[in-house]
N, C-alpha and C positions, 0 to 999 in steps of 0.2 A: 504494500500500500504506500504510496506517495506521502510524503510529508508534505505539510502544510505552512507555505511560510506567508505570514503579514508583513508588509509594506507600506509603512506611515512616513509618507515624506510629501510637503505641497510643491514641490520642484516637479513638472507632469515629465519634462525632459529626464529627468532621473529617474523616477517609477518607471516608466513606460525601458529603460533601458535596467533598471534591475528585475524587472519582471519579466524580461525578453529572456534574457540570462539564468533564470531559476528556470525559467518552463523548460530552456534547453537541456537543464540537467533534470528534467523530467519533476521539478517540484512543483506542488500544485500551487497558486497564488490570490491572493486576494490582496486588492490597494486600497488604502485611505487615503485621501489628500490634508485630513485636520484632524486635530488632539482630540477635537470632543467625544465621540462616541468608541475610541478604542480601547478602554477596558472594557465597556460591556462587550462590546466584538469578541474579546480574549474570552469573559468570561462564557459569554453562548455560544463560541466556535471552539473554541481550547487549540489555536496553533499552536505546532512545533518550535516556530523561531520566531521572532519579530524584527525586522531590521528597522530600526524607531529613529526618526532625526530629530536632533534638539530643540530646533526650533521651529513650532506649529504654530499657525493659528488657535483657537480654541482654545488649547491646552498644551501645554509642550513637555516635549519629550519627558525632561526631567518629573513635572510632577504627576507623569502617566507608572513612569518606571517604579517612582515609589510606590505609588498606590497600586501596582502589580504585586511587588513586593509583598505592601502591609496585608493584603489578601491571601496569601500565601501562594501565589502563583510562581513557580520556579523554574518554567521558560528561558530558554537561554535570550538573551536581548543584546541585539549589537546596536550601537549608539552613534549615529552620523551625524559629525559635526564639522561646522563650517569657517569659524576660525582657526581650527587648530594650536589655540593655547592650553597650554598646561591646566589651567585650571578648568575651562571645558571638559576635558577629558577626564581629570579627575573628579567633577562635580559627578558626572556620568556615571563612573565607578560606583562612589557614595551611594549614590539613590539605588543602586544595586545590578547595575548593566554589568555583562557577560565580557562585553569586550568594546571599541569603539575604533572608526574609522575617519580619517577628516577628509575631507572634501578640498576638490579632486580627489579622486580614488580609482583603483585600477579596479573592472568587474573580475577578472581572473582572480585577485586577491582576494577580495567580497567573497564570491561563490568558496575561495580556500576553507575561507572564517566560517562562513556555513558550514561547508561539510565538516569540520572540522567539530564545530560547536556540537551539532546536531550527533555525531559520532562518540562522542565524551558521554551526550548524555542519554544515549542507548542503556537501558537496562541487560544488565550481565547473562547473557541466557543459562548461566552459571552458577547463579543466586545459593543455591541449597548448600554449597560450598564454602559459602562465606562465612566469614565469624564476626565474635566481636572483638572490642578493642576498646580495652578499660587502660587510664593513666590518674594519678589523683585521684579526682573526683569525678571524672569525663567517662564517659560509656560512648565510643561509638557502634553501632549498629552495621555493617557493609551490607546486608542484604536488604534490611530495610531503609537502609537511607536517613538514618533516624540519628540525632546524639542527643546524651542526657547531662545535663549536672546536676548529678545525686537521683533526686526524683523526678524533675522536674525537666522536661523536654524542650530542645533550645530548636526554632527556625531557622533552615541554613539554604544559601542558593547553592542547585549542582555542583557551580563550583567551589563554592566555600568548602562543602561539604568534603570533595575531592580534594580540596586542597591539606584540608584538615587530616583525613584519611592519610592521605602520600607522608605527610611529614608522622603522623603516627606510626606508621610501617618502618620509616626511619630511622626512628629515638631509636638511641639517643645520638646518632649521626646528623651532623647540618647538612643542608641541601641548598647547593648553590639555585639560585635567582634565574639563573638560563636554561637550567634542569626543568625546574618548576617550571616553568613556563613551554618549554618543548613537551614534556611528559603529562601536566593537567591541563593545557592549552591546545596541544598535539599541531603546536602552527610556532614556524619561528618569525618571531617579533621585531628584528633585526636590533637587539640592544636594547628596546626597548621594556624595561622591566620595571616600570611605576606600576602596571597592574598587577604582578604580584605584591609590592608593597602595600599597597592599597587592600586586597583580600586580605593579608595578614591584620591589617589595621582591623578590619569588620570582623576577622575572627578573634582577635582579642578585646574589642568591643562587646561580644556577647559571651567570653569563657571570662574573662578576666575580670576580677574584682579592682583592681587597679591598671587598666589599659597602657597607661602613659609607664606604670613601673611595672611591665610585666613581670609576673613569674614561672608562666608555663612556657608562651612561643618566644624564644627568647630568639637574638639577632647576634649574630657569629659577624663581626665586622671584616669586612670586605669579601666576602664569603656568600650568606645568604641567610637561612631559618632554620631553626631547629627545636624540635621538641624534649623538653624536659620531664622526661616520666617519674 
């Protein structure tokens, strides 16, 4: 069965050529040109990807993504932006986006991040095999997709969740920044490694009782992350 990918950008010259581009690779498509009505879309269609631009009419990117998020929708979401500053891009991250692309962009690169995205977040037809993976007070779950502190069940996107996982699999070894990023990303970023900094931030954001003085994912300098079990 065809995956389903959404298309919210008011640029009709870019829809019309990322939509060209998905169907070649046999994805099915639907376009928005405005913010307003795409989370109910998400919610009564349930797509596979969303490739979401920043800035809509109606409602824009950033406060669609969150409020995908706050729902618990964990869709992969790549985020097209048009200036290309740092803080764009990382604003993007924040609200919970998968990955982000600036404008200009190559569609061959696009369609990569898709497949790419969309492949990570395939369910293991493997599952029965998985375990779990307790450190501290953290339970994760690999088969269910699920982590706890203590009793109490914490919300993670796909990739959080993977990323959380990889460095668990690792403790108490750190894991260089270009690893993470080839191995939970499955796409090289050409140096670009703010999005995994950024994931780390939102995963000790929701494990960590003191974020700014972590004591779990702690950062091995000039190196990468690494988990302290």
């Amino acid at each position: 069965m065809s995956k389903h990918i959404l298309v919210v950008d008011d640029e009709q010259s870019i829809t019309t050529l990322i939509d060209y581009n998905l169907k070649q690779q046999d994805y099915e498509t639907t376009v928005l040109n405005e913010g307003t009505h795409v989370v109910d879309h998400v919610v009564q269609h349930s797509p596979d990807l969303i490739v979401l631009d920043l800035m809509l009419p109606g409602k824009d990117g950033m406060e669609i993504c969150k409020e995908l998020r706050e729902l618990g929708m964990d869709l992969p979401i790549i985020m097209l932006t048009a200036k290309g500053e740092e803080a764009d891009k990382i604003s993007g991250l924040d609200t919970g986006a998968d990955d982000y692309m600036t404008k200009p962009f190559s569609t061959k690169e696009l369609i990569a991040r898709v497949n790419a995205l969309l492949r990570r977040s395939t369910p293991n037809s493997q599952t029965s095999s998985l375990s779990k993976i307790s450190f501290k007070d953290i339970t994760i779950s690999e088969e269910t997709y699920e982590v706890f502190k203590g009793d109490h069940p914490i919300s993670f996107t796909k990739k959080e969740f993977e990323l959380l996982l990889y460095l668990a699999k690792e403790s108490p070894k750190p894991v260089k920044r270009e690893v993470l990023l080839q191995d939970i990303w499955d796409f090289d970023f050409i140096g670009d490694t703010r999005i995994v900094d950024v994931h780390i931030s939102h995963l000790r954001e929701k494990l960590e009782e003191e974020p700014k003085n972590p004591a779990l994912i702690k950062t091995v300098r000039g190196v990468g992350y690494k988990i302290e079990g």
